[in-house]
Backbone of each chain as nested JSON, in Angstrom:
{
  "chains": [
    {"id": "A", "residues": [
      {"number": 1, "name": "UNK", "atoms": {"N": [-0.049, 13.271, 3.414], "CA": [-0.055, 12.016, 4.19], "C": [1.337, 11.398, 4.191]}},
      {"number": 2, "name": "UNK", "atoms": {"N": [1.959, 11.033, 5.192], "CA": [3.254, 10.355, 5.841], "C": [3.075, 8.73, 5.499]}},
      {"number": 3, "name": "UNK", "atoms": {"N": [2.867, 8.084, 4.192], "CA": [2.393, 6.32, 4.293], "C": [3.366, 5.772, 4.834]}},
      {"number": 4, "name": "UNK", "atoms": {"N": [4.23, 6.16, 5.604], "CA": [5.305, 5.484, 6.386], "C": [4.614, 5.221, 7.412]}},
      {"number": 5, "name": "UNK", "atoms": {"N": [4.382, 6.314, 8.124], "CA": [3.923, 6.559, 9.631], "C": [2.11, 6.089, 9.73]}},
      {"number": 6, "name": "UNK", "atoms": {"N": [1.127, 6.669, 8.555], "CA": [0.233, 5.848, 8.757], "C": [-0.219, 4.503, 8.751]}},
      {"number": 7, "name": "UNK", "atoms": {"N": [1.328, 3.644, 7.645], "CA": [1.205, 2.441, 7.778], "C": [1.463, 1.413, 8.987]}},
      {"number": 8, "name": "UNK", "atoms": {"N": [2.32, 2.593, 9.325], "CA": [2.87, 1.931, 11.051], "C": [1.917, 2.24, 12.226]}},
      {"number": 9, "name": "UNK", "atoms": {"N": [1.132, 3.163, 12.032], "CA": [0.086, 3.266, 13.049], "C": [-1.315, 2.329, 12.772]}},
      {"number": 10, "name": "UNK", "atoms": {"N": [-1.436, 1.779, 11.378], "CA": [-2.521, 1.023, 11.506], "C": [-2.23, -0.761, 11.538]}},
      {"number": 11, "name": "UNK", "atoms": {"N": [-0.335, -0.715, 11.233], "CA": [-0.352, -2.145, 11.887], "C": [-0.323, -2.036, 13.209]}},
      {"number": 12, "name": "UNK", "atoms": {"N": [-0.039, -1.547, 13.712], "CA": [-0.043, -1.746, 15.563], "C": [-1.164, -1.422, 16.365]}},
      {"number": 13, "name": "UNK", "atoms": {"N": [-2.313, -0.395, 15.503], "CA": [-4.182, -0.752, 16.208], "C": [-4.278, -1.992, 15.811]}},
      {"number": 14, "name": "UNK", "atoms": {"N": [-4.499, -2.613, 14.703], "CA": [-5.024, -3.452, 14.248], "C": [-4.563, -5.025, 14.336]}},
      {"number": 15, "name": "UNK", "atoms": {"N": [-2.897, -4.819, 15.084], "CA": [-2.408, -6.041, 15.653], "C": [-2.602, -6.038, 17.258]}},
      {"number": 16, "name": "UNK", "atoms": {"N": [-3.083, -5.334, 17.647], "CA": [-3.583, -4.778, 18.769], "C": [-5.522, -5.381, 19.069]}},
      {"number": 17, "name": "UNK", "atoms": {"N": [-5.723, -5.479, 17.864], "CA": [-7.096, -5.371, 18.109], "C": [-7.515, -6.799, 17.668]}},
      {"number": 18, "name": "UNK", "atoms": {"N": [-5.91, -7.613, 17.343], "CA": [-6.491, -8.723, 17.556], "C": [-5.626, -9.258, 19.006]}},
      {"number": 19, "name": "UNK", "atoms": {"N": [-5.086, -9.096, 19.395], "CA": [-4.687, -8.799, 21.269], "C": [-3.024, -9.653, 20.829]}},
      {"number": 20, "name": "UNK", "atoms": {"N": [-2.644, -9.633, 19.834], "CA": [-1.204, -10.12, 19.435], "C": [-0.128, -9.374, 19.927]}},
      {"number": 21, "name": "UNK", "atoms": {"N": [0.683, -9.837, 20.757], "CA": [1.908, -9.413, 20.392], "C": [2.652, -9.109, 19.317]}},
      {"number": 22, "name": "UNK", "atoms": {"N": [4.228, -8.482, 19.142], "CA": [4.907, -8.468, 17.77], "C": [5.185, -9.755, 17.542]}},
      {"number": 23, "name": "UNK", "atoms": {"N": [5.795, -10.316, 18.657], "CA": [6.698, -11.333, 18.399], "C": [5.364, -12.556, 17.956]}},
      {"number": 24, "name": "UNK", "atoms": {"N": [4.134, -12.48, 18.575], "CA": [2.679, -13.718, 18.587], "C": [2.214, -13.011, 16.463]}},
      {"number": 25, "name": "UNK", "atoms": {"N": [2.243, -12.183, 16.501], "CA": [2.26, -11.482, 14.995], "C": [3.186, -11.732, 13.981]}},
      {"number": 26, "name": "UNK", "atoms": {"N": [4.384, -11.748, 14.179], "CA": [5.641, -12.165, 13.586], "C": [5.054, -13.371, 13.116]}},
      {"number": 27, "name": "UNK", "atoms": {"N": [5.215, -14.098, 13.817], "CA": [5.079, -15.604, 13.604], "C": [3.444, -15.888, 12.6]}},
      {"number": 28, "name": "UNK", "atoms": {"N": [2.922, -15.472, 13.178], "CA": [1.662, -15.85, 12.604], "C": [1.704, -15.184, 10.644]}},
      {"number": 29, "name": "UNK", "atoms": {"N": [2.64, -13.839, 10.575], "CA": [2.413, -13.35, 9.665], "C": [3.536, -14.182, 8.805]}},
      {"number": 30, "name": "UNK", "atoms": {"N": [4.679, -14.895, 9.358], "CA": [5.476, -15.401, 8.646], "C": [6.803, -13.981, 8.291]}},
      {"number": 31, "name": "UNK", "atoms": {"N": [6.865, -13.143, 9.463], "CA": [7.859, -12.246, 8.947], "C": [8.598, -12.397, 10.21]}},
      {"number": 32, "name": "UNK", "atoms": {"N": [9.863, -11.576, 10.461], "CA": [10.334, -11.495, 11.584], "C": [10.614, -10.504, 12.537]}},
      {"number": 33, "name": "UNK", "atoms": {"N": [10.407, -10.961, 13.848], "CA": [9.747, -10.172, 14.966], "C": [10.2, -8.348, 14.678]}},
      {"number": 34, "name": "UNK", "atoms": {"N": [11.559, -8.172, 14.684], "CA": [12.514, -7.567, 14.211], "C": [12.085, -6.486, 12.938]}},
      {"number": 35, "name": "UNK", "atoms": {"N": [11.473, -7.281, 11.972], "CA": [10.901, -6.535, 10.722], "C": [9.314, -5.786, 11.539]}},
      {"number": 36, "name": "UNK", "atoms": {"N": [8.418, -6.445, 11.772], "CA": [7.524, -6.024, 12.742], "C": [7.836, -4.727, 13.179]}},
      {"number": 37, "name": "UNK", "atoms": {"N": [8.931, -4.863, 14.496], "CA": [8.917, -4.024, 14.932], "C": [9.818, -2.707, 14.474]}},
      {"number": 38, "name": "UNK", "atoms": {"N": [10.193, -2.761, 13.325], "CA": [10.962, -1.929, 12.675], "C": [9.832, -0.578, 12.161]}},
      {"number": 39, "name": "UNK", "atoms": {"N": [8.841, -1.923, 11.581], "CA": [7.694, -1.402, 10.327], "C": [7.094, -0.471, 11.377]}},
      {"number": 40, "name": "UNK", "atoms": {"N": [6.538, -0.948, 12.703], "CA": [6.027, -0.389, 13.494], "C": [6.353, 1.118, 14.161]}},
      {"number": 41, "name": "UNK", "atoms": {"N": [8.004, 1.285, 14.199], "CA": [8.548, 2.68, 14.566], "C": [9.204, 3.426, 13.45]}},
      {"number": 42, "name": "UNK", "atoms": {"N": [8.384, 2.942, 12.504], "CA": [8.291, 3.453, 10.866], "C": [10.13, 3.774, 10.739]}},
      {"number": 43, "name": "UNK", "atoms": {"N": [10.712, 2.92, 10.7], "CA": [12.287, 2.428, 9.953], "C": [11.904, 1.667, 9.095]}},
      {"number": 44, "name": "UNK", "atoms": {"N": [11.105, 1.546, 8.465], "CA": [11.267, 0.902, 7.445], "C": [9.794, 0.851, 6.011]}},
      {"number": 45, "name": "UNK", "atoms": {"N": [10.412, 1.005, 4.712], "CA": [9.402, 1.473, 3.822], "C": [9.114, 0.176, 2.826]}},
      {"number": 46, "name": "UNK", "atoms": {"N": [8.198, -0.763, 3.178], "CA": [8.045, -2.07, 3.01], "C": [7.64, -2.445, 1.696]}},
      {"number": 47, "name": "UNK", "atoms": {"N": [8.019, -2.9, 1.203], "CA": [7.487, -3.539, -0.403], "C": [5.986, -4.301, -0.336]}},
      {"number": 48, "name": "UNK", "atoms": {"N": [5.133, -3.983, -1.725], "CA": [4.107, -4.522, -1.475], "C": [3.399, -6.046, -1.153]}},
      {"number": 49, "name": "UNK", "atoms": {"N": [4.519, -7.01, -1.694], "CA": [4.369, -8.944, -1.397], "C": [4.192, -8.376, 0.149]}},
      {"number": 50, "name": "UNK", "atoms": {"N": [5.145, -7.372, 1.278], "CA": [5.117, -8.005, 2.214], "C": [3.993, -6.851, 2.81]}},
      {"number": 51, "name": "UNK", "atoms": {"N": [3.587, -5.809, 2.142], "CA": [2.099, -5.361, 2.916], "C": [0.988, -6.557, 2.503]}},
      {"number": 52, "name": "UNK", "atoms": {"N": [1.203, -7.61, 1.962], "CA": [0.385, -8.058, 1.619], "C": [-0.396, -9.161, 2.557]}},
      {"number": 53, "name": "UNK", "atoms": {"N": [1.292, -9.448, 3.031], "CA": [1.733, -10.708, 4.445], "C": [0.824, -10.514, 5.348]}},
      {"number": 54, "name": "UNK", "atoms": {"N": [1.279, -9.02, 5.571], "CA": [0.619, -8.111, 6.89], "C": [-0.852, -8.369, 7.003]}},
      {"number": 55, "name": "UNK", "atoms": {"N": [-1.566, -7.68, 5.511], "CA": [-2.735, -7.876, 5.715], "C": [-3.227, -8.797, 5.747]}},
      {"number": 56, "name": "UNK", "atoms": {"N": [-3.166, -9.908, 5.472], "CA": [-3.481, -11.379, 5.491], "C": [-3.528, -11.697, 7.045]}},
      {"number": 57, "name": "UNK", "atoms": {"N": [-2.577, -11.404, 7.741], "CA": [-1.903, -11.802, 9.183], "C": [-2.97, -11.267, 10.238]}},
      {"number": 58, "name": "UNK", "atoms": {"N": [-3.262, -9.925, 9.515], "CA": [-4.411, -8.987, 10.161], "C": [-5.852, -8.99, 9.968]}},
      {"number": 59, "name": "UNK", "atoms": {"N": [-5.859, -10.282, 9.321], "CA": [-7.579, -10.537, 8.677], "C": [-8.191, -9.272, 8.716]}},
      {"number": 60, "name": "UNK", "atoms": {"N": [-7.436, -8.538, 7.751], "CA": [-8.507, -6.847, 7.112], "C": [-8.168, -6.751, 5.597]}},
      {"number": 61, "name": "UNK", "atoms": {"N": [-8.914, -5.78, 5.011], "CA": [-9.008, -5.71, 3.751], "C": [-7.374, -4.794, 3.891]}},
      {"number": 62, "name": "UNK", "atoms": {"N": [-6.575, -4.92, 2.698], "CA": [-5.122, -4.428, 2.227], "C": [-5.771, -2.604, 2.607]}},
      {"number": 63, "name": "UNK", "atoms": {"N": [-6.526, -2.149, 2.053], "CA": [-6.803, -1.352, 2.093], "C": [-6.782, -0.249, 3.106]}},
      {"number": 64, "name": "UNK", "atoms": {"N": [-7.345, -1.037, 4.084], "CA": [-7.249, 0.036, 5.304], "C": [-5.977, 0.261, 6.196]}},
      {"number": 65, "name": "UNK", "atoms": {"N": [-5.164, -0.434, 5.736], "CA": [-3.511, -0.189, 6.606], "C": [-3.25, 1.364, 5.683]}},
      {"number": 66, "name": "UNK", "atoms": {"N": [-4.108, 1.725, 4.543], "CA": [-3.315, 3.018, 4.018], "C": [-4.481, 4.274, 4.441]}},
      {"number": 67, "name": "UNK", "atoms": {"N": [-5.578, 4.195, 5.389], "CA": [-6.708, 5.185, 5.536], "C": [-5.762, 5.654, 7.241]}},
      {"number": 68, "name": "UNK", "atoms": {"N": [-5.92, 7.294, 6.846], "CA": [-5.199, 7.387, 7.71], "C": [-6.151, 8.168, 8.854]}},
      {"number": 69, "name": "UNK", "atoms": {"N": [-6.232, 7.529, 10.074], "CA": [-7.074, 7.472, 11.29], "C": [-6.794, 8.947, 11.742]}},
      {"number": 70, "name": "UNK", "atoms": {"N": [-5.788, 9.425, 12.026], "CA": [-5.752, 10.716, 12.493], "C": [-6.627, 11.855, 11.525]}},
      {"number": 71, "name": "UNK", "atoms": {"N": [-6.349, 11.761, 10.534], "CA": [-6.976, 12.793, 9.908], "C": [-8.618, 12.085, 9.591]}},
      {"number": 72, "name": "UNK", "atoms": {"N": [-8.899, 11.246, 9.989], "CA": [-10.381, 11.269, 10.315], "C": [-10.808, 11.439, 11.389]}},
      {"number": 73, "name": "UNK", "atoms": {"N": [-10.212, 11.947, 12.293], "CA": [-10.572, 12.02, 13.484], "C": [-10.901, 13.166, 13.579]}},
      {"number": 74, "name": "UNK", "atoms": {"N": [-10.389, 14.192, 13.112], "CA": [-9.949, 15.413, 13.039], "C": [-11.093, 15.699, 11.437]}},
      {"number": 75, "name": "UNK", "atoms": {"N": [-11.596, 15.244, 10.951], "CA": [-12.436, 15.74, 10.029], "C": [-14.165, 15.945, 10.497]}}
    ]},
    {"id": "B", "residues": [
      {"number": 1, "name": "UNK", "atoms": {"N": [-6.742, -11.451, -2.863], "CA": [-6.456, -11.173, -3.281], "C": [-4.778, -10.76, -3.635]}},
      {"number": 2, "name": "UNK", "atoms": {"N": [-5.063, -10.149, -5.126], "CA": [-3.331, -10.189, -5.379], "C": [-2.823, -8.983, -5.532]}},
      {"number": 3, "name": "UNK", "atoms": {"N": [-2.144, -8.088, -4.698], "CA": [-1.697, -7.09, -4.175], "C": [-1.066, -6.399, -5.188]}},
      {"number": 4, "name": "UNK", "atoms": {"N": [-0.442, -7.005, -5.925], "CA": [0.576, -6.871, -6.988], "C": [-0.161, -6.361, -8.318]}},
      {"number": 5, "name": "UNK", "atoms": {"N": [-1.462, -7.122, -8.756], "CA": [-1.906, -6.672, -9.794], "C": [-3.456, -6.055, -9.171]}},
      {"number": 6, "name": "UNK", "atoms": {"N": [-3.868, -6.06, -8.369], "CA": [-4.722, -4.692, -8.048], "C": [-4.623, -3.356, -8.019]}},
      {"number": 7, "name": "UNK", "atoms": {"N": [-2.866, -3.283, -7.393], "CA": [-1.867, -1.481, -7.495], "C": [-2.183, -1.377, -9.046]}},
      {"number": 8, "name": "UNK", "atoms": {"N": [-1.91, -2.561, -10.126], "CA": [-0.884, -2.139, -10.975], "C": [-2.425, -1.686, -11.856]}},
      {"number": 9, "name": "UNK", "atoms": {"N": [-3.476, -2.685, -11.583], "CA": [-4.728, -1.872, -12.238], "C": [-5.162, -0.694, -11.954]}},
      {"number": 10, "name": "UNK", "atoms": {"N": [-5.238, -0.429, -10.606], "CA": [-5.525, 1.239, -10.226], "C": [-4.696, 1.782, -10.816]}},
      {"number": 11, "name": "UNK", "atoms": {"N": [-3.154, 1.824, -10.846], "CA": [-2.247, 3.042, -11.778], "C": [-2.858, 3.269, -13.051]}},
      {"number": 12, "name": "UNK", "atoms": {"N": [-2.988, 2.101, -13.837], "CA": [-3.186, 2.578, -15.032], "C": [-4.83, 3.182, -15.246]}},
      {"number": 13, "name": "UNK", "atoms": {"N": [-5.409, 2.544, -14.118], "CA": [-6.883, 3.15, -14.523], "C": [-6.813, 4.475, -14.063]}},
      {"number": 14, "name": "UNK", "atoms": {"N": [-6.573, 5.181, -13.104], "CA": [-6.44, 6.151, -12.593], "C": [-5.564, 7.282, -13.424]}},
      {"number": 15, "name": "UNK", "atoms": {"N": [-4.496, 7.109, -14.155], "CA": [-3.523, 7.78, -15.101], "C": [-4.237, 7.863, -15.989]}},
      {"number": 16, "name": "UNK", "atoms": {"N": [-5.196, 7.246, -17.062], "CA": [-5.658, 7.177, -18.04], "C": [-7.138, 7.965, -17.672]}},
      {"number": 17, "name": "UNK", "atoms": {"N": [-7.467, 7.662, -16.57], "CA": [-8.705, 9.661, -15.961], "C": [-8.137, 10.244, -16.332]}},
      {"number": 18, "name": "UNK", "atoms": {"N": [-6.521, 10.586, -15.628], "CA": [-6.112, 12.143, -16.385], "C": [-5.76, 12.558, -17.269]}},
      {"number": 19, "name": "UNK", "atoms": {"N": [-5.636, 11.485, -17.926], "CA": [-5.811, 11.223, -19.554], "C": [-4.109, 11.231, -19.953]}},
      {"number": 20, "name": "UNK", "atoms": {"N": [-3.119, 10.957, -18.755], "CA": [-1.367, 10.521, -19.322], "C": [-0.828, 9.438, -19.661]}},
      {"number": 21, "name": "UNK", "atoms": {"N": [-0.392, 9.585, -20.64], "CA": [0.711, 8.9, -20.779], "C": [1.01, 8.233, -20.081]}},
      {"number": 22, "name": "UNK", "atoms": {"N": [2.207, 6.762, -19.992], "CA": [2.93, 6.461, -19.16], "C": [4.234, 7.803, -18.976]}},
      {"number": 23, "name": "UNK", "atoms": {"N": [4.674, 8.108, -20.353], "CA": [5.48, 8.831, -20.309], "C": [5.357, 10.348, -19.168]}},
      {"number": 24, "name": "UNK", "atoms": {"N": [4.224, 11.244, -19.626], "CA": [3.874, 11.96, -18.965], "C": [3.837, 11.652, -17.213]}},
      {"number": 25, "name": "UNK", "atoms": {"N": [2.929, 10.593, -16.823], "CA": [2.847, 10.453, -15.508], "C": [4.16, 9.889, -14.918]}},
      {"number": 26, "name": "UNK", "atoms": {"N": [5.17, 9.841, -15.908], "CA": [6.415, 9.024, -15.349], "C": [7.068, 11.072, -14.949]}},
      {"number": 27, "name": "UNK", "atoms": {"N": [6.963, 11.725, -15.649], "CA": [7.534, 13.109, -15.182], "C": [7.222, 13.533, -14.098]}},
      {"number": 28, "name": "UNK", "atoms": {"N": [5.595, 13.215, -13.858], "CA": [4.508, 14.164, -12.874], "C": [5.368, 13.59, -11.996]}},
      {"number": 29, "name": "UNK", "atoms": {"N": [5.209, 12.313, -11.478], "CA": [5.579, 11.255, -10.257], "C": [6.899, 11.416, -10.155]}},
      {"number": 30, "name": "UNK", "atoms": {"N": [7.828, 11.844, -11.558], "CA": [9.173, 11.545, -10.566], "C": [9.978, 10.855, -10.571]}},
      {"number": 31, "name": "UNK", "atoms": {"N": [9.141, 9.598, -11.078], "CA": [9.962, 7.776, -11.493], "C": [9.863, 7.872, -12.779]}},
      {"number": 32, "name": "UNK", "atoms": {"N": [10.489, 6.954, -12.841], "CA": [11.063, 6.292, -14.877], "C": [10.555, 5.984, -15.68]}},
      {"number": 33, "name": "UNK", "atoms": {"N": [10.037, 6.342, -16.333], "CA": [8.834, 5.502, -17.289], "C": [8.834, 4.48, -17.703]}},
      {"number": 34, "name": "UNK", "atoms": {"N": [10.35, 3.711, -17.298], "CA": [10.172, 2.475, -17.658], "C": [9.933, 1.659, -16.667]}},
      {"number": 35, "name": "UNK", "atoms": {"N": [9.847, 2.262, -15.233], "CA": [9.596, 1.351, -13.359], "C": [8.166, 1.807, -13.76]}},
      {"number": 36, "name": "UNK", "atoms": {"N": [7.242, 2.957, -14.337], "CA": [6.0, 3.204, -14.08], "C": [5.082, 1.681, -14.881]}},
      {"number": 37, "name": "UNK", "atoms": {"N": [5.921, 1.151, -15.937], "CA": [5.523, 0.382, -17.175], "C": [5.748, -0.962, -16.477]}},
      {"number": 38, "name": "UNK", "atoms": {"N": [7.071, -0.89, -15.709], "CA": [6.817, -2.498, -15.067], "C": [5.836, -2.376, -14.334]}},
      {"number": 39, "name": "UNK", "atoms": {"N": [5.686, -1.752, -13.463], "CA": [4.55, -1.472, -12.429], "C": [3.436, -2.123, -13.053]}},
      {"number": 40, "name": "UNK", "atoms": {"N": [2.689, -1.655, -13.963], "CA": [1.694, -1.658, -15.198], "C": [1.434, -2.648, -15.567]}},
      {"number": 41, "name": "UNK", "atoms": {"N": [2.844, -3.516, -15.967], "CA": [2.602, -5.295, -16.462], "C": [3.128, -6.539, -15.307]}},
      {"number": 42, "name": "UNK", "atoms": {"N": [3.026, -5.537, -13.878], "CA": [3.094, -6.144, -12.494], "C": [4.471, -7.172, -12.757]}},
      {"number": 43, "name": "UNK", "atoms": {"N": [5.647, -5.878, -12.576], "CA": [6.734, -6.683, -13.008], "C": [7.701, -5.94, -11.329]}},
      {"number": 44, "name": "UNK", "atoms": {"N": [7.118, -5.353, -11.095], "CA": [7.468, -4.949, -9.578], "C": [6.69, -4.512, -8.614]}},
      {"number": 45, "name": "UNK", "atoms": {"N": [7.618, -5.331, -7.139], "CA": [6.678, -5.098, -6.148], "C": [7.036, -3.969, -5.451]}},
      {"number": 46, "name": "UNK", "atoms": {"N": [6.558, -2.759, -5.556], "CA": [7.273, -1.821, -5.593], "C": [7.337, -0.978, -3.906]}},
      {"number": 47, "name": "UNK", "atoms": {"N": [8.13, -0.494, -3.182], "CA": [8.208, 0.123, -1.611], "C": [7.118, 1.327, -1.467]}},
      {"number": 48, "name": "UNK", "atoms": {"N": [6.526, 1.365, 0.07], "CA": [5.669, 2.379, 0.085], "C": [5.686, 3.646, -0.287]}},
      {"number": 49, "name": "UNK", "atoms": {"N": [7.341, 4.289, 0.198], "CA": [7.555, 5.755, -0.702], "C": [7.335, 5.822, -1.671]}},
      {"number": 50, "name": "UNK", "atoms": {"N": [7.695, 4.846, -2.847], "CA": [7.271, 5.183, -4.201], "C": [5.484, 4.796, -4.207]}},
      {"number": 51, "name": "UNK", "atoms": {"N": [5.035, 4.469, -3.268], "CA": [2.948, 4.578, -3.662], "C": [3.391, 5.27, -3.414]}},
      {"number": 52, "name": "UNK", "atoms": {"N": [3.709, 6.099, -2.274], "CA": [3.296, 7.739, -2.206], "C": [3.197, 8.571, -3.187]}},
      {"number": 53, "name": "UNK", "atoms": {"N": [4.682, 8.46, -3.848], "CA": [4.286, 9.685, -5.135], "C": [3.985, 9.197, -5.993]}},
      {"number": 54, "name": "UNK", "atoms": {"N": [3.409, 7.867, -6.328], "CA": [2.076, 7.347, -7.177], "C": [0.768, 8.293, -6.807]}},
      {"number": 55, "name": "UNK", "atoms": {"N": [0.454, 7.919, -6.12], "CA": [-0.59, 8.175, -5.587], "C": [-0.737, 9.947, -5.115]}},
      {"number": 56, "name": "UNK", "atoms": {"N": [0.346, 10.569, -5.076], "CA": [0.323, 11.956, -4.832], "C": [0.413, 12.402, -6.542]}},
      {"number": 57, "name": "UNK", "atoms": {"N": [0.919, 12.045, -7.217], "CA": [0.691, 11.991, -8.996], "C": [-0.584, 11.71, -9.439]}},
      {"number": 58, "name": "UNK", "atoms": {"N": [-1.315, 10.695, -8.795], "CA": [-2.471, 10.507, -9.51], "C": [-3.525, 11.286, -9.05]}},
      {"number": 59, "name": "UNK", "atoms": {"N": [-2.957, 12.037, -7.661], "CA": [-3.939, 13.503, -7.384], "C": [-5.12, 12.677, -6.669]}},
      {"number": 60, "name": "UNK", "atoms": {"N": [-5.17, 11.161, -6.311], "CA": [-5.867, 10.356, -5.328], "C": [-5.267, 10.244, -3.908]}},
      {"number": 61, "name": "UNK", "atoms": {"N": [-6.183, 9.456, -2.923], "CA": [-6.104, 9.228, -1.808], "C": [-5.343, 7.898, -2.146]}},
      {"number": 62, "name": "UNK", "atoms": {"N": [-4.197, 7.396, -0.933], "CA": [-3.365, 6.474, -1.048], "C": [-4.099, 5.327, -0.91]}},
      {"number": 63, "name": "UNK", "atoms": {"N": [-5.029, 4.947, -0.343], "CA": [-5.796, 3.683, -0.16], "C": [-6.265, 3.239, -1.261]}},
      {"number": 64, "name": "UNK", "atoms": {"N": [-6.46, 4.223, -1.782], "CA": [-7.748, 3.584, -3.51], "C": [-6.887, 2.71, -4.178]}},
      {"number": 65, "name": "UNK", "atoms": {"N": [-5.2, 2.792, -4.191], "CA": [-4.742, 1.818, -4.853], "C": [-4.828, 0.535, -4.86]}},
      {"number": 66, "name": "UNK", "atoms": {"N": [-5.196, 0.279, -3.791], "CA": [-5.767, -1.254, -2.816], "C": [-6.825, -1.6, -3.023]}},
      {"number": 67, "name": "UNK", "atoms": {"N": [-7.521, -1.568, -3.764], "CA": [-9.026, -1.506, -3.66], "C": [-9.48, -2.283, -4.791]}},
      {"number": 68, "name": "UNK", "atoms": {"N": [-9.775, -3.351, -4.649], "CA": [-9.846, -4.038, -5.72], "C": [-11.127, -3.904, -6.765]}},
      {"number": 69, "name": "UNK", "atoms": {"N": [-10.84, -3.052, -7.67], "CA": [-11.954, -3.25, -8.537], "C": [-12.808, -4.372, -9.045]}},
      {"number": 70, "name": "UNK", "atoms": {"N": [-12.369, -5.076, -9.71], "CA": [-12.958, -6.463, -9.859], "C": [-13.893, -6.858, -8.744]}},
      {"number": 71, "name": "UNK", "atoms": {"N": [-13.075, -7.078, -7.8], "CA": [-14.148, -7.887, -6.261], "C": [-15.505, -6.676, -6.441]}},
      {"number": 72, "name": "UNK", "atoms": {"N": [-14.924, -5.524, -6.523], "CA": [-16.151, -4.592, -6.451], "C": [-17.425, -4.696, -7.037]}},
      {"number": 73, "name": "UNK", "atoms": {"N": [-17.164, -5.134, -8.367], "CA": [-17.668, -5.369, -9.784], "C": [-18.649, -6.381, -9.484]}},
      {"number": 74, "name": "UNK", "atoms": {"N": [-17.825, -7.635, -8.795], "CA": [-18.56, -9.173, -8.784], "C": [-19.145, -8.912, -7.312]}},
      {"number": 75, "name": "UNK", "atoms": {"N": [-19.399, -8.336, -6.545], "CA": [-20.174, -8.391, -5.395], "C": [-21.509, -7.496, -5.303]}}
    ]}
  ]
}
C-alpha cells in the first residue's frame, strides 16, 4: 500500500462527497488551500495533528482516510 | 478523538502481539528506538511514511492504527 497516494485519494472522494471545494475545505479545515492541494497530488507526507484537522473537516472516522478503496474494489 | 495517543496505543499493543521489544521492532521498522519510544509516550506527531513502515513492521493493515480502542471498548 502507497499511504501517500491512498491518503490523497480518500481526501478528495470524501471532500467531494461533501460537495467542497479545496479552497471551501481549506478554510473550513483551518489549513491552507495550497497544503490541500499539495496533500491531494500526493507532494506531500503529512504529520499526524494535521491528518487529524482533515478528519475532523471531513466529519469521518480518522480511520478511513487510510482503507484503501482500490484494492477493495478489486477484492 | 486524540490522534496522537490512539497511533501511539496501537504501536505498542500491536508490537507486544509479536511479542518485541521496543528495541527489536525499532530494527524490524527501520527507525530508532528511541523515535519508536517517543512515539509510545506520544512525544511525536509523527509523518505518514514513517506509519507506513510502522505499520508494514507490525505485519498489520495501515488503518488499524486509527482505530480507537477504548471508544471500541465503551460502545
Amino acid at each position: 500500500m502507497d499511504i501517500i497516494k491512498v491518503f490523497a485519494d480518500n481526501v478528495k472522494k470524501y471532500r467531494l462527497v461533501l460537495g467542497l471545494s479545496q479552497e471551501a475545505f481549506a478554510e473550513k479545515s483551518g489549513l491552507h488551500r495550497t497544503y490541500i492541494s499539495a496533500i491531494e497530488r500526493q507532494k506531500r507526507s503529512i504529520a499526524l495533528d494535521n491528518v487529524q484537522k482533515i478528519a475532523d473537516a471531513l466529519e469521518i472516522e480518522t480511520h478511513l482516510l487510510f482503507i484503501d478503496g482500490e484494492k477493495t474494489l478489486n477484492e
